[in-house]
Each structure stands twice: as C-alpha cells, then as structure tokens.
VMD Tcl script that builds the backbone (N, CA, C; Angstrom):
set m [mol new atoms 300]
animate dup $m
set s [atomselect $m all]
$s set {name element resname resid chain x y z} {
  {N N UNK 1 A 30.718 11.131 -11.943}
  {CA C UNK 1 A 29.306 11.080 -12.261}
  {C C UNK 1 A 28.741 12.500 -12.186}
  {N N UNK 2 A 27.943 12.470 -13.192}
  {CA C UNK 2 A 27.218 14.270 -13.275}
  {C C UNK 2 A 26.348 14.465 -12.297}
  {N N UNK 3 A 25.809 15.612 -11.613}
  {CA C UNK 3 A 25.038 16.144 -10.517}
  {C C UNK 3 A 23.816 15.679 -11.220}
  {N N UNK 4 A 23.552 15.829 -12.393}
  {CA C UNK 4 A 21.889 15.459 -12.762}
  {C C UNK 4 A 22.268 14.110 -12.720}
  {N N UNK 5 A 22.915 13.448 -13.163}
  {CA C UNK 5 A 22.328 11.770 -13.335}
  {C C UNK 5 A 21.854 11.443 -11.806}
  {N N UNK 6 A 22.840 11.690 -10.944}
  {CA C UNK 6 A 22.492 11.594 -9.681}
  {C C UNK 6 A 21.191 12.008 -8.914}
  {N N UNK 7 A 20.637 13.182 -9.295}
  {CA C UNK 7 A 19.217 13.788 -9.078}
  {C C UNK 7 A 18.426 13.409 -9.757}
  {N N UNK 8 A 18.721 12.969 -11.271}
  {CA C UNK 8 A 17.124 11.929 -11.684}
  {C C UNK 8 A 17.429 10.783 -11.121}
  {N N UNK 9 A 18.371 9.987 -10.922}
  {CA C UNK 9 A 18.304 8.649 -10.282}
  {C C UNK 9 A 17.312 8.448 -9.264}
  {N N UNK 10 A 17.558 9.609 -8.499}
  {CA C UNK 10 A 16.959 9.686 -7.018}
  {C C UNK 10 A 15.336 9.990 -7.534}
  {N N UNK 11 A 15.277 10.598 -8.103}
  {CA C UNK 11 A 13.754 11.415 -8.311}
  {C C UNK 11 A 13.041 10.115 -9.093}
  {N N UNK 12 A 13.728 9.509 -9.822}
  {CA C UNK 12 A 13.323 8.268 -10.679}
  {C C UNK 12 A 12.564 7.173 -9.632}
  {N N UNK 13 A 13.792 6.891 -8.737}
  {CA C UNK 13 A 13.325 5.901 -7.412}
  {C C UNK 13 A 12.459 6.510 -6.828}
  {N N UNK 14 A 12.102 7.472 -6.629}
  {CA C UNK 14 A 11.091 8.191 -5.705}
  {C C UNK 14 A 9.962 8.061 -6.025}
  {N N UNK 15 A 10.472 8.436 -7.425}
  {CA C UNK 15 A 8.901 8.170 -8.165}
  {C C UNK 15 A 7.884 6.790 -8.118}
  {N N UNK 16 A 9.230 6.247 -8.106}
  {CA C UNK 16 A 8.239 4.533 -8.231}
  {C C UNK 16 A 8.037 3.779 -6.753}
  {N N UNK 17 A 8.805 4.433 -5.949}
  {CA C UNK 17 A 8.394 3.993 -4.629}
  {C C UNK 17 A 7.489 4.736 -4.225}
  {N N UNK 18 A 7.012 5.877 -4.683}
  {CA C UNK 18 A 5.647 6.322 -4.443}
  {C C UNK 18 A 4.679 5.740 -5.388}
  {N N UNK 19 A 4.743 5.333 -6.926}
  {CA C UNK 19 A 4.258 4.464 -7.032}
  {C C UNK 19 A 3.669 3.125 -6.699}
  {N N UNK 20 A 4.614 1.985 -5.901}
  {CA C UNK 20 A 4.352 0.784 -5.640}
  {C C UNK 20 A 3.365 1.341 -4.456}
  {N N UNK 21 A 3.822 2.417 -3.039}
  {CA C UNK 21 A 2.538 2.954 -2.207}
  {C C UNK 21 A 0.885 2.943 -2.509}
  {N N UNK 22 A 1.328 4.005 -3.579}
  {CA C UNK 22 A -0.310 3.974 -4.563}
  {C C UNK 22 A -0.779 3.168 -4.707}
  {N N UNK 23 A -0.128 1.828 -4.691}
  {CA C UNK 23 A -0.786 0.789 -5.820}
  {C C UNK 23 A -0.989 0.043 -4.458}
  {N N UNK 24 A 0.004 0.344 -3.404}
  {CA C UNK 24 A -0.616 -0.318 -2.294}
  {C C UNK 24 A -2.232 -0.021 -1.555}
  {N N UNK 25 A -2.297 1.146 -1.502}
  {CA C UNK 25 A -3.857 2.144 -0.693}
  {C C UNK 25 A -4.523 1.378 -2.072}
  {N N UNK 26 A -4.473 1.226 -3.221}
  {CA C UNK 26 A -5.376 0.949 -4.430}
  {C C UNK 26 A -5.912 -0.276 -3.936}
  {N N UNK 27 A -5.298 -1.818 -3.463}
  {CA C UNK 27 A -5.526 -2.494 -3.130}
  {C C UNK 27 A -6.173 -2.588 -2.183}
  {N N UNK 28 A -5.728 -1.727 -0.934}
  {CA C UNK 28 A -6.293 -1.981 0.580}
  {C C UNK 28 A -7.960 -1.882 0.066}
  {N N UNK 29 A -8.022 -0.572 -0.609}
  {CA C UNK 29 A -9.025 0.075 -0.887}
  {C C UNK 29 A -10.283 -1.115 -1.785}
  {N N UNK 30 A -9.914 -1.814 -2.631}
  {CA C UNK 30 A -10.497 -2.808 -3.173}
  {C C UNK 30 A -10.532 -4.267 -2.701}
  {N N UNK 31 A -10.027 -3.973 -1.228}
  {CA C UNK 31 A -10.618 -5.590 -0.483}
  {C C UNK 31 A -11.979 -5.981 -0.166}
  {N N UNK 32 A -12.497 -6.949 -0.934}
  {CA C UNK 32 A -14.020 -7.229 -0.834}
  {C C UNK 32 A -14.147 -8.182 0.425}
  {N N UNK 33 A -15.640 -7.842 1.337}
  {CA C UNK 33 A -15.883 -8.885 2.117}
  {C C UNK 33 A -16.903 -9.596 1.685}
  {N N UNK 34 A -15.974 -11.049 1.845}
  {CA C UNK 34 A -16.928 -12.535 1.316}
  {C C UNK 34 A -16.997 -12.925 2.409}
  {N N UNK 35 A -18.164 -13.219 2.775}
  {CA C UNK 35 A -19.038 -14.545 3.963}
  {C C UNK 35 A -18.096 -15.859 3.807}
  {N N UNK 36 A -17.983 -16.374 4.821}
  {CA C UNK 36 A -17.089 -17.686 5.323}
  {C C UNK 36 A -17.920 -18.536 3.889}
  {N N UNK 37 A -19.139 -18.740 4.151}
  {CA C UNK 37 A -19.592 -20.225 3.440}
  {C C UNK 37 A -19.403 -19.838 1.951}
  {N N UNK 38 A -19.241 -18.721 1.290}
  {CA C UNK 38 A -18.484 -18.542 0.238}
  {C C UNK 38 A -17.478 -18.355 -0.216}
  {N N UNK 39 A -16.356 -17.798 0.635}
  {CA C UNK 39 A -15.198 -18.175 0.689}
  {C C UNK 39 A -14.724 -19.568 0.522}
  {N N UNK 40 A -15.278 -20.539 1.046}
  {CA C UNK 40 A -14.871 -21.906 0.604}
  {C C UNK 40 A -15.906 -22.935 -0.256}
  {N N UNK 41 A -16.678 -22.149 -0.613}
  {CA C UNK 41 A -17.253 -22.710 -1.907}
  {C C UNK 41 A -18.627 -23.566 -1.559}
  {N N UNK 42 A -18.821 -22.975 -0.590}
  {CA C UNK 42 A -20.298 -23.592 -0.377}
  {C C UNK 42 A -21.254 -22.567 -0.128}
  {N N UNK 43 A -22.660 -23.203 0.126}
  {CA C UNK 43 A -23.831 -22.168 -0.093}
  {C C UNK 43 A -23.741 -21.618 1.630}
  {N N UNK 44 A -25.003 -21.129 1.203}
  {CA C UNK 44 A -25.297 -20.049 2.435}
  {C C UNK 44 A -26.296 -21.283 3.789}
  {N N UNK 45 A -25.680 -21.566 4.770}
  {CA C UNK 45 A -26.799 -22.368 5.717}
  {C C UNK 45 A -27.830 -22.267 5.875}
  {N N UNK 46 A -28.613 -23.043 6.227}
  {CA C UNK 46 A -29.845 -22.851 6.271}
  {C C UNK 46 A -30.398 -22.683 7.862}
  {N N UNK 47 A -28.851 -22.685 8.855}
  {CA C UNK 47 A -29.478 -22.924 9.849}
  {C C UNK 47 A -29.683 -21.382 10.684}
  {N N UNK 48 A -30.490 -20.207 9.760}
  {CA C UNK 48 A -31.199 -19.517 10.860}
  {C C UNK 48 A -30.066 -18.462 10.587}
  {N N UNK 49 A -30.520 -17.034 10.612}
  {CA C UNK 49 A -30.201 -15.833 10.766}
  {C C UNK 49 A -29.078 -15.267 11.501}
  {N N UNK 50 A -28.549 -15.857 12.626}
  {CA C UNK 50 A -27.185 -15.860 13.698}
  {C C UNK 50 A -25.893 -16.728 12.765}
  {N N UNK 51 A -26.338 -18.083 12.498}
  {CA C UNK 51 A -25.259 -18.350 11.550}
  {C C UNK 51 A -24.542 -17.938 10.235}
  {N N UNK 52 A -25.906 -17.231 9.399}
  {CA C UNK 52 A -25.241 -16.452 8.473}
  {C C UNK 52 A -24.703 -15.105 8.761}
  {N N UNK 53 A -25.296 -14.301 9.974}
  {CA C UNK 53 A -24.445 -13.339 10.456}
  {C C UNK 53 A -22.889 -13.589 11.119}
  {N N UNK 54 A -22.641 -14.598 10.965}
  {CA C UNK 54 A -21.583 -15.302 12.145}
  {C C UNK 54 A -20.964 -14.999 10.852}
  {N N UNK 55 A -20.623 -15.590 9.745}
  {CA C UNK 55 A -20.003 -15.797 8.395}
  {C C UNK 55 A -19.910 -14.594 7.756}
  {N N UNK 56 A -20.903 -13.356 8.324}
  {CA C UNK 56 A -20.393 -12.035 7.504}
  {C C UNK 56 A -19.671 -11.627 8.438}
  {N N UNK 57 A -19.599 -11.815 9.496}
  {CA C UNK 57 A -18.738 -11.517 10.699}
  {C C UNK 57 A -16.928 -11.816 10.747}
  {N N UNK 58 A -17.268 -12.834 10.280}
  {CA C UNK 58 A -16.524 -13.373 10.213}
  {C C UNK 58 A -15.506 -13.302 9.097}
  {N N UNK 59 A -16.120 -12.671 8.061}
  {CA C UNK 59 A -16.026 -12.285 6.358}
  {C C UNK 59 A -15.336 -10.850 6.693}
  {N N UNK 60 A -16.129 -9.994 7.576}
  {CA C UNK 60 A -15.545 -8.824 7.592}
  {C C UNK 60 A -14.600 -8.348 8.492}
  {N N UNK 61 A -13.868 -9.168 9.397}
  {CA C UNK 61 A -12.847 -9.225 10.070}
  {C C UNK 61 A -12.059 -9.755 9.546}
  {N N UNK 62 A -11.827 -10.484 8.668}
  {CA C UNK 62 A -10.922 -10.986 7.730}
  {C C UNK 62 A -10.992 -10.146 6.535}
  {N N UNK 63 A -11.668 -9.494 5.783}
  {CA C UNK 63 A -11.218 -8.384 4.762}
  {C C UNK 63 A -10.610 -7.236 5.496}
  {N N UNK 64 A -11.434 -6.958 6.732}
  {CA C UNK 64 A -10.078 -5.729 7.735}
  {C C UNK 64 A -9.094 -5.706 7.857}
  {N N UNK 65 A -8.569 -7.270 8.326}
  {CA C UNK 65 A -7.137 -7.563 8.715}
  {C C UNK 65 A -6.724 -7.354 7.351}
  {N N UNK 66 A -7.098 -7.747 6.719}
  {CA C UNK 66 A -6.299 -7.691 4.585}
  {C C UNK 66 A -6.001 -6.375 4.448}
  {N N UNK 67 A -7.198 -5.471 4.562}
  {CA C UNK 67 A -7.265 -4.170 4.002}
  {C C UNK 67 A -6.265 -3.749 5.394}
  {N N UNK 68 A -6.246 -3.704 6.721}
  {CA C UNK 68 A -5.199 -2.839 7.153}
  {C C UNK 68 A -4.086 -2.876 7.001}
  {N N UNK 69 A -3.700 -4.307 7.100}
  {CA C UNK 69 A -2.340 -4.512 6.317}
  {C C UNK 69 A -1.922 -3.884 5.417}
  {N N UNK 70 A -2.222 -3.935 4.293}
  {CA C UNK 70 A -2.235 -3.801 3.077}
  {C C UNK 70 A -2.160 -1.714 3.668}
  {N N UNK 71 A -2.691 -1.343 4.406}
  {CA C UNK 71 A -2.673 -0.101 4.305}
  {C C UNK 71 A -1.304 0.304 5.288}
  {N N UNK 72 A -1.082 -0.466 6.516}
  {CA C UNK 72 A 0.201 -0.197 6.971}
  {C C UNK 72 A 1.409 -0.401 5.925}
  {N N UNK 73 A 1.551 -1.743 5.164}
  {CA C UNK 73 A 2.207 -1.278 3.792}
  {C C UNK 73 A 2.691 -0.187 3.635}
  {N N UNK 74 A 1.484 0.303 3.359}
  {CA C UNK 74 A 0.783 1.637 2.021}
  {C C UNK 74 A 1.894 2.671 2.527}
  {N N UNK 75 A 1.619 2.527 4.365}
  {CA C UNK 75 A 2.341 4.022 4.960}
  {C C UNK 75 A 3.699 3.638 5.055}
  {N N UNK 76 A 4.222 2.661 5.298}
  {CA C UNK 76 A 5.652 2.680 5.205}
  {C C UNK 76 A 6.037 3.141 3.634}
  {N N UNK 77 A 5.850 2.574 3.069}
  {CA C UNK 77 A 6.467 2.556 1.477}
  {C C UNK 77 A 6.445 3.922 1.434}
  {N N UNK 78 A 5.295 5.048 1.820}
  {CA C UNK 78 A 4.551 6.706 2.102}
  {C C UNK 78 A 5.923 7.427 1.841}
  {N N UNK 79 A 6.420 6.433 3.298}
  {CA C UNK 79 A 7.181 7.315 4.207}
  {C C UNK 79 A 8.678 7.281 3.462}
  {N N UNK 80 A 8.543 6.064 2.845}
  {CA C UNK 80 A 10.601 5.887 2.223}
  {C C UNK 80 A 10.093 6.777 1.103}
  {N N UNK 81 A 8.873 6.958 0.266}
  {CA C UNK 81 A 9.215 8.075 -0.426}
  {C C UNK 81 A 9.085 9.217 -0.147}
  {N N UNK 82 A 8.811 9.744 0.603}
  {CA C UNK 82 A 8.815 11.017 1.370}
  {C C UNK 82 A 9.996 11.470 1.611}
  {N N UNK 83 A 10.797 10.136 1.743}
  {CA C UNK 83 A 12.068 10.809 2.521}
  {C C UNK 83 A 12.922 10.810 1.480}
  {N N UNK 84 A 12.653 9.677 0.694}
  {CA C UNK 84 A 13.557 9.771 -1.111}
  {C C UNK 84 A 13.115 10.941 -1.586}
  {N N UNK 85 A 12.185 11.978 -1.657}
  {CA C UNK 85 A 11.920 13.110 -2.035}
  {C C UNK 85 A 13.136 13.958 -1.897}
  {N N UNK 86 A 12.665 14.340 0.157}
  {CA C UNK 86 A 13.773 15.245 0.870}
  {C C UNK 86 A 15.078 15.021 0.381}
  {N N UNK 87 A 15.505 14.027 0.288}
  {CA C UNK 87 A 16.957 13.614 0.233}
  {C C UNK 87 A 17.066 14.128 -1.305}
  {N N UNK 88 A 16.445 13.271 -2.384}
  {CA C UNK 88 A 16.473 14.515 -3.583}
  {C C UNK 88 A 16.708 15.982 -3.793}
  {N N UNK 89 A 15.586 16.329 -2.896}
  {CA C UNK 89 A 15.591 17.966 -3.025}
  {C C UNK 89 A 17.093 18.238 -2.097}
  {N N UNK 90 A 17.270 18.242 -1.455}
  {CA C UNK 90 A 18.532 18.558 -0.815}
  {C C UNK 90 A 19.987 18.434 -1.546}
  {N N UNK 91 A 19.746 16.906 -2.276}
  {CA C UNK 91 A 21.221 16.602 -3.115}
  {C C UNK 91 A 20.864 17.520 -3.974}
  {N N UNK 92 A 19.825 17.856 -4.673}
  {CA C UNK 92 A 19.608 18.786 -5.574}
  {C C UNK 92 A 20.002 20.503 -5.647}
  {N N UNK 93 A 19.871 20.923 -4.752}
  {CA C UNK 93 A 20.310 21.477 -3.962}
  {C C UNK 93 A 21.784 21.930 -3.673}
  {N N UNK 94 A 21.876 20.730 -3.022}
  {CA C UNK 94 A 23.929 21.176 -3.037}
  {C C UNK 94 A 24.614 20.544 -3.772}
  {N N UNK 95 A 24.531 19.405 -4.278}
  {CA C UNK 95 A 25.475 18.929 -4.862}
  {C C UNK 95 A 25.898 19.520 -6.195}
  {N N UNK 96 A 25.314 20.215 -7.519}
  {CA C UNK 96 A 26.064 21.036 -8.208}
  {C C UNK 96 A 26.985 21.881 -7.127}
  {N N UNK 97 A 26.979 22.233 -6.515}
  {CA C UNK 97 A 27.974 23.185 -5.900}
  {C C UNK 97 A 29.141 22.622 -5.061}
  {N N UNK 98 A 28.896 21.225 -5.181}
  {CA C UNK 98 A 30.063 20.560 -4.040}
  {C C UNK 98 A 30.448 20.048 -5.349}
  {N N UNK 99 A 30.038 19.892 -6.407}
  {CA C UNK 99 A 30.816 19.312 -7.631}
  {C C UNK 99 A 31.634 20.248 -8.788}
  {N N UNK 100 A 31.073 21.559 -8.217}
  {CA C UNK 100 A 31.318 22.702 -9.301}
  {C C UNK 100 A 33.151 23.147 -8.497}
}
mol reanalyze $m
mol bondsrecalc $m
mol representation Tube
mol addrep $m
C-alpha cells in the first residue's frame, strides 16, 4: 500500500470525525426549552404564577441535561479527532521514509 493512500485515509477519517463533533456542538447548541404543559400537548394552567414557573423549570433542566450531553458527545468525538490528526501528521511524517 502507498504512503499517500494511507495519509489520506487517515486525514479523510479525521475529517469526518471532526465533522460528526461539529454537528454534535450544532445540536447541543440548538436545544430549545419547552415548558412541561407543552411538551405534552396541553395548555398553560391556570393555577397561578408558581405552577407555570414550576414547568419552565422544569423545561429548562431538561433542555440542560439534552444540551450537556449532547456537548460531552461533542468533546469526546473533539478529542478522537484531535488525536486522528496527530497520528496523521506523524504517519505523514515518517512513513514515506520507513517505506522508501
């Protein structure tokens, strides 16, 4: 196998595992918070100012947990391409010369 096929392979995967990342932070980033009583398809209560705060409360601790997730994701996936980089640049690096 040739030294380049081997170095775009790698740079190829890198690329898109820094891709799928991106697309992960894209998501975290576009988690909307919906109020409980709209989340399941009903209106807003009528019973008084504490209960509908309870439901955005409640709305926005549940888009957090989504969005952090979604952002711990983000940093692992970060990190395998970070390191699919290094490992690129390095085979890049030596391997014409361990093949030459």
């Amino acid at each position: 196998m040739k030294a380049t096929t081997i170095i775009d392979s790698l740079a190829v995967l890198t690329a898109f595992v820094g891709f799928y990342a991106a697309k992960l932070w894209l998501r975290s980033s576009k988690v909307s918070i919906i109020p409980m009583w709209a989340k399941y398809g009903g209106i807003e209560q009528a019973g008084g100012e504490s209960q509908s705060n309870s439901d955005w409360i409640a709305g926005i601790i549940e888009a957090s947990s989504e969005a952090s997730e979604l952002n711990q994701r983000a940093a692992r996936w970060t990190a395998v391409s970070v390191g699919l980089g290094a490992i690129t640049t390095i085979v890049s690096a030596v391997l014409p010369y361990v093949l030459s």
